[in-house]
C-alpha positions as CSV (number, residue, x, y, z in Angstrom):
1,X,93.5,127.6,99.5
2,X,93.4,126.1,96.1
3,X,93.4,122.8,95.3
4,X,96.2,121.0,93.6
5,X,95.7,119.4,90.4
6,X,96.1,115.1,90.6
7,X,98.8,115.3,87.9
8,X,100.9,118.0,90.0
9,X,100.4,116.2,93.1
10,X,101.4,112.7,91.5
11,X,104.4,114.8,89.6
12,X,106.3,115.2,92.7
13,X,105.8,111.7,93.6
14,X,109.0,109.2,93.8
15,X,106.4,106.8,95.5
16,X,104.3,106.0,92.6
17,X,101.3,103.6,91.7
18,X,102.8,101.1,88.9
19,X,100.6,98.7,88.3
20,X,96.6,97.7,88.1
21,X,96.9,96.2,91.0
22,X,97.7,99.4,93.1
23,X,101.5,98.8,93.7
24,X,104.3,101.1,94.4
25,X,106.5,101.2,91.9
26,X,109.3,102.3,93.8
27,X,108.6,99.8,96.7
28,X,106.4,97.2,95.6
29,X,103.9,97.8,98.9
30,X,100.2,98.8,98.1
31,X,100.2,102.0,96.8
32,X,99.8,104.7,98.7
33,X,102.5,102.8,100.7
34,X,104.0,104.6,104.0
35,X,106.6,107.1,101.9
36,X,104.2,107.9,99.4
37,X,101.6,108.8,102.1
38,X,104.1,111.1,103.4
39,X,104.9,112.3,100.3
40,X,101.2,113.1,99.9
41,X,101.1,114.9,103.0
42,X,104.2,117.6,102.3
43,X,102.5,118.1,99.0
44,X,99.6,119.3,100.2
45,X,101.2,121.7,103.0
46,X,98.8,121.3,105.7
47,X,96.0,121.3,103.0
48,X,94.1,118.0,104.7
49,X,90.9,118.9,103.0
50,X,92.4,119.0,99.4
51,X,94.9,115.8,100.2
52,X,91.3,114.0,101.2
53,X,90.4,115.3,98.0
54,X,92.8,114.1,96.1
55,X,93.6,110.6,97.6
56,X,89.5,110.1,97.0
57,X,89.8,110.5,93.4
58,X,92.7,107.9,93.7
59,X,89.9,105.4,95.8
60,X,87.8,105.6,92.3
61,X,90.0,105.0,90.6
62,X,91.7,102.4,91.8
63,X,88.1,100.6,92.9
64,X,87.4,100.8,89.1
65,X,90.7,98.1,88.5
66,X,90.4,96.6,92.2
67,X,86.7,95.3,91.4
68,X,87.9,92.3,94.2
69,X,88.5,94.4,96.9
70,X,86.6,95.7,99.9
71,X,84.9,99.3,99.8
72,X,85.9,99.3,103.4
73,X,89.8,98.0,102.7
74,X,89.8,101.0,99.8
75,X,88.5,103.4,102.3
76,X,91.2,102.3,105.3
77,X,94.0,102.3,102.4
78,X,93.3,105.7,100.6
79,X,91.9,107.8,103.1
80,X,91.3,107.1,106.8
81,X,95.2,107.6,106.8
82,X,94.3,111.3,105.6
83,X,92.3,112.1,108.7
């Protein structure tokens, strides 16, 4: 299966990060917030290994602006959900 590129993926978003501080734009919850997490998932039809993928280059980059926050908060927030 190949893997969907980030800008695809964050294409068919309506749930999107807005902000530095990780915030849906749409919703205003901390991004990825319950719709886009479901969003994520029909993206990647079935595809858990590339959504893990992808939602792990999200964690970087969103530890590079959330310096404050928790490794193990950014890890429960971007991809335990993905399991």
């Amino acid at each position: 299966m190949s893997r969907r590129p980030a800008s695809s993926v964050a294409a068919d978003l309506t749930h999107k990060c807005a902000s530095h501080r990780w915030d849906c734009g749409r919703c205003g919850q901390p991004w990825p917030c319950e719709p886009a997490r479901e969003e994520v998932r029909a993206s990647f039809h079935g595809d858990r290994v590339g959504m893990a993928m992808y939602m792990g280059e999200q964690l970087v980059s969103a530890a590079r602006e959330l310096r404050g926050e928790s490794p193990a908060k950014l890890y429960e927030r971007f991809i335990l959900w993905t399991r």
